[in-house]
N, C-alpha and C positions, 0 to 999 in steps of 0.2 A: 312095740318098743318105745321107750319113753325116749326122745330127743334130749340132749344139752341144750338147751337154747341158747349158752353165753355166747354171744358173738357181736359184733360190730358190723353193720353193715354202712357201706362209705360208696358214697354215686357223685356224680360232678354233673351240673345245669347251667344251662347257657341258652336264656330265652325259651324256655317249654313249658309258657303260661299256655300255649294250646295245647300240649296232649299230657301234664301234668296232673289233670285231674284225674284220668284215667290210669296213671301211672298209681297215685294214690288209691285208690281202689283197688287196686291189685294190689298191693301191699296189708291193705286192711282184712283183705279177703284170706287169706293166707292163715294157715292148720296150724302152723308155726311164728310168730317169729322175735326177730333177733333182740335183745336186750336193751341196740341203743344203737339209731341211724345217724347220719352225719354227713350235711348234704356242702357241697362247696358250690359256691354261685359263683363260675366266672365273670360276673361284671353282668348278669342281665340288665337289659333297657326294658324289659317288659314287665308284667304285673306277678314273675316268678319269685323274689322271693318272697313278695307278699301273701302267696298263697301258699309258701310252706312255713311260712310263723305264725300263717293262721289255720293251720291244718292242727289237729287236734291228735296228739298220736296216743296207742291203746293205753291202758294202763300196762304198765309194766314194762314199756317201752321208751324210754326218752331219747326226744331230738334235737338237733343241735345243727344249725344253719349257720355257716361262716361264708360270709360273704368278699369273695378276694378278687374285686376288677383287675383282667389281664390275664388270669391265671390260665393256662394252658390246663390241658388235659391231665398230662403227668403231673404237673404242679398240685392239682387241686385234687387228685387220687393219695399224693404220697403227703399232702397236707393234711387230708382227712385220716389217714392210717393213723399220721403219729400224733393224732387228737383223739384215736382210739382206744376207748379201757381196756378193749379184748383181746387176747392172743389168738382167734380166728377172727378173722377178716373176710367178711362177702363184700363183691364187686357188683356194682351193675352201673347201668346208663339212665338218665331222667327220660329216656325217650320210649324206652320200651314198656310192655308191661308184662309182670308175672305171673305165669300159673300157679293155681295157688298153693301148691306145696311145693313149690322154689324153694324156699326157705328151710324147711325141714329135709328136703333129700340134698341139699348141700352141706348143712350140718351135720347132718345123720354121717354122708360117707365119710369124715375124718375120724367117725369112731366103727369103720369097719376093717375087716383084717390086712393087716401090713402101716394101718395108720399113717394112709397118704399127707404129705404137707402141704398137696396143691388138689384142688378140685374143681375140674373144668364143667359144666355144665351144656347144655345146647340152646339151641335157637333155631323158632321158628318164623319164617318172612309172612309178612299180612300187609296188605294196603288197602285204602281207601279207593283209588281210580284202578282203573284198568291197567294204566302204564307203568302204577305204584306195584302192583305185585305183578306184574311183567317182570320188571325188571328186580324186584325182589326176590322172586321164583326161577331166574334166570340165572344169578350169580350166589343164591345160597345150596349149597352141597344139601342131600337128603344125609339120609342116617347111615345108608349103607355105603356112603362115597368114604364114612371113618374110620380111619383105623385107629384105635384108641391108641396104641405103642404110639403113634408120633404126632397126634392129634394135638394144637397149639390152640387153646381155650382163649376167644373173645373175650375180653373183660367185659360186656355186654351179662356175660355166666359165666363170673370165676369167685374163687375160695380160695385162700391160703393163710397160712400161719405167719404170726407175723416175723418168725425166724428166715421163712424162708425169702419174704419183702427184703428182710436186713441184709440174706446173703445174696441177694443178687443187684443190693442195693438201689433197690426203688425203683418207680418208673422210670425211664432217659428222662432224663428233663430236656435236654437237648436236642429231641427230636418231635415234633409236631404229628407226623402219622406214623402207623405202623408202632405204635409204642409198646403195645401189647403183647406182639408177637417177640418182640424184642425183650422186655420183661419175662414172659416164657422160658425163653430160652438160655438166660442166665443162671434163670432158676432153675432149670434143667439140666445145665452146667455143672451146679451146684450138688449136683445128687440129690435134689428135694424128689421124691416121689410123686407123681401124679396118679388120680385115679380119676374115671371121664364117667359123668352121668347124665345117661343120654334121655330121662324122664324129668330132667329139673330145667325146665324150657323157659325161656322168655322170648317174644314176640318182637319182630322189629321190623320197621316200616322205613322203604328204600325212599330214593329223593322222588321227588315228584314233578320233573321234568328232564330230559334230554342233557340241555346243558348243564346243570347242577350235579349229571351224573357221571359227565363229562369231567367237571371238577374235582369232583370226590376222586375218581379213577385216576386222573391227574396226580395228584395231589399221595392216593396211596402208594403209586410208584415212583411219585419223587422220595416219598419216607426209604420204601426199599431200597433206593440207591443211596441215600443216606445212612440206612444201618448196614449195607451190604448184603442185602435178601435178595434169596430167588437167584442170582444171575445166571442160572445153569436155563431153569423156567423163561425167565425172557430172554433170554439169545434164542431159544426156540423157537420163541413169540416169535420174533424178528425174523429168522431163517424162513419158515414157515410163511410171513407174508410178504419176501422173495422170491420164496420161489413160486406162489401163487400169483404174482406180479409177473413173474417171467411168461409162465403158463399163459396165461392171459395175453398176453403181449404176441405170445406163440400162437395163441388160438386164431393171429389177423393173417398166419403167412399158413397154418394147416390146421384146419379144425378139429382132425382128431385131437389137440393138444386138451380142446376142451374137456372132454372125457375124465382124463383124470382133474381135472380143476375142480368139474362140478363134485366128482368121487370125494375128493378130497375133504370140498368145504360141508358135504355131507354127512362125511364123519366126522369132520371137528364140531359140523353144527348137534350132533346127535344125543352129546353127555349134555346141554343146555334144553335143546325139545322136550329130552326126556321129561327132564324138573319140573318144566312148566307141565307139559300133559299128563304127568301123575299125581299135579294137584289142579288136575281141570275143574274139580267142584269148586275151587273159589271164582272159578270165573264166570262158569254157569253159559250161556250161548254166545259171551265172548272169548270162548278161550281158544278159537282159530284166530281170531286178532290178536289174541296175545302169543300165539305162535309166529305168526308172519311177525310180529315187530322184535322175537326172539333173534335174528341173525343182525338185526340194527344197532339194538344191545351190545351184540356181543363184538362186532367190529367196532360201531361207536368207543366202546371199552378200552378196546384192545389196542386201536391207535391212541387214547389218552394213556395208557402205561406205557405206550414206546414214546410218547411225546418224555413223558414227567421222568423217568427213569435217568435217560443223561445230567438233565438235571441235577437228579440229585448226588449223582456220579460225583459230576463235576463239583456241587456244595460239597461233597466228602472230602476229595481233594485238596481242594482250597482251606476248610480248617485244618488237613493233616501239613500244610505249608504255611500254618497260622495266619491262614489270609483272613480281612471279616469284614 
C-alpha cells in the first residue's frame, strides 16, 4: 500500500548535541518519511542547533529550525504545529531514535478504517550503562501491560490532526510536566478518536544516575498534582507505604508481622522484576544486578512522587486563589 506522506513532523531540543546524531540517523533511515520537519530549540548552550542547520535533509523533505530561548516543552510543540503546512502532525522528542518505519505506520493508520484523529504509537527503553536500562526496564510497561481503549500516547510516539490540537487547544502551556497526558485527554474529551500502534516504536534512554531520576520523578508528580492526575493512584501510593511502615514498626513487638510485609513488598516488587527479566538479553550477565537495584528504583521513585505531588497540590491551589 502506497502511504500519504504529507505530514509535518514537529520535536523540541534542548542540548542533545550528544545523542542528536543518532537521532538523525534514524530519521534518515526511515521507508518513509514526512514532507517537512520542524525542529524548536529551546535555548541550547551546546553545539545543537548547529548540527541541525547543518544536517542535510532528503530530498523532498524540507527543514526548518526555529530557534526560541526559554521555550518550555509545550511552548515550542504548539510553536512548531502552527509553523506547520500539514493537517497531520507527528510528535516525537530530540532524545530518542526511530525505527525505521515510524514514519510510515503512523501515517499509514489515519488512513485506516474509522479514520482515527489521534495516533499513539509505543516505545521502547534502551541504555547505555547497566543503571540506564535498569531503571528504563523498570518503569517502562511491556506491550501486554496496554490496553489500547484507555492507553494515553507519549508524545515521545504520537500523531494527530491538526483539528484535533485546535480542539483541545494545544499543549497546557502552563504546565511543565505531564503535559502530554494532559493534552491526551482533552483530545479525548473532545471525541477525537484514537487508534494505538503498537509496531511504530521509538527507543528512549532513562536518566543516568539515581538523583537525576529522583528529579524527573519529583518533578512528574508535581505536574500531576498540578493538572489533578492520578489522585485515586497516589493515595494508594501513600496508603500502601503506611501501612508497610506500620508492619514494619510491628515486626519489633512480633515478628510474625513480618510475614506479610515481606508478602506484600513481593508482590508489589513482581510487576517491575518481571520488566526487567523478560528483557534480561539486554543485560547479558548483569541482569541480577539489574534485579537487585529493581526494588531501589522503584521505592527511590515512589517516595519522589509522594514528596513532589503535594506540591503541586498545593501550586494548583494557589493559582485557583490567584496567588503567584
Amino acid at each position: 500500500m502506497t502511504v500519504n506522506r504529507e505530514g509535518s513532523l514537529v520535536l523540541t531540543v534542548l542540548n542533545e548535541a550528544r545523542s542528536l546524531h543518532t537521532f538523525l540517523d534514524s530519521l534518515l533511515a526511515q521507508t518513509v518519511l514526512p514532507t517537512e520537519i520542524i525542529v524548536v530549540d529551546g535555548g541550547s548552550t551546546d553545539t545543537t542547533a548547529d548540527i541541525l542547520r547543518a544536517w542535510t535533509a532528503p530530498a523532498g523533505c524540507k527543514l526548518r529550525v526555529i530557534v526560541e530561548p526559554g521555550a518550555t516543552i509545550s511552548e515550542g510543540r504548539n510553536l512548531a504545529v502552527t509553523q506547520a503546512s500539514y493537517r497531520r502532525i507527528l510528535v516525537t522528542d530530540g532524545g530518542t531514535t526511530l525505527d525505521e518505519a515510524w514514519v510510515e505506520r503512523m501515517l499509514a493508520a489515519f488512513d485506516t478504517l474509522g479514520a482515527p484523529g489521534v495516533v499513539g504509537g509505543f516505545f521502547r527503553p534502551v541504555g547505555s550503562t547497566l543503571l540506564e536500562r535498569a531503571i528504563a526496564f523498570t518503569v517502562t510497561p511491556e506491550l501486554h501491560e496496554i490496553d489500547p481503549a484507555t492507553f494515553l500516547p507519549s508524545s515521545r510516539s504520537l500523531a494527530f490532526v491538526r483539528e484535533a490540537w485546535e480542539g483541545a487547544g494545544g499543549y497546557p502551556e502552563w504546565l511543565d510536566y505531564c503535559e502530554d497526558l494532559v493534552f491526551d485527554i482533552n483530545m479525548k474529551d473532545r471525541g477525537f478518536k484514537f487508534a494505538f500502534v503498537p509496531d511504530a516504536i521509538v527507543t528512549w534512554s532513562a536518566r543516568s544516575s539515581i538523583p537525576s531520576f529522583v528529579k524527573q520523578y519529583f518533578r512528574y508528580a508535581r505536574g500531576d498534582g498540578k493538572a489533578n492526575l492520578w489522585w485515586k493512584r497516589h493515595m494508594v501510593r501513600y496508603l500502601a507505604y503506611v501501612v508497610g511502615l506500620v508492619m514494619l514498626c510491628t515486626s519489633f513487638i512480633t515478628p510474625w508481622a513480618i510475614v506479610p510485609l515481606v508478602a506484600g513488598f513481593v508482590i508489589y516488587m513482581h510487576k517491575f522484576w518481571s520488566r526487567v527479566w523478560n528483557r534480561r538479553l539486554s543485560f547479558g550477565a548483569g541482569v541480577f544486578r539489574g534485579l537487585a537495584l529493581v526494588p531501589v528504583i522503584v521505592v527511590v521513585g515512589d517516595l519522589a512522587k509522594m514528596a513532589g505531588y503535594p506540591v503541586g497540590l498545593l501550586w494548583r491551589a494557589a493559582r485557583a486563589n490567584g496567588i503567584r
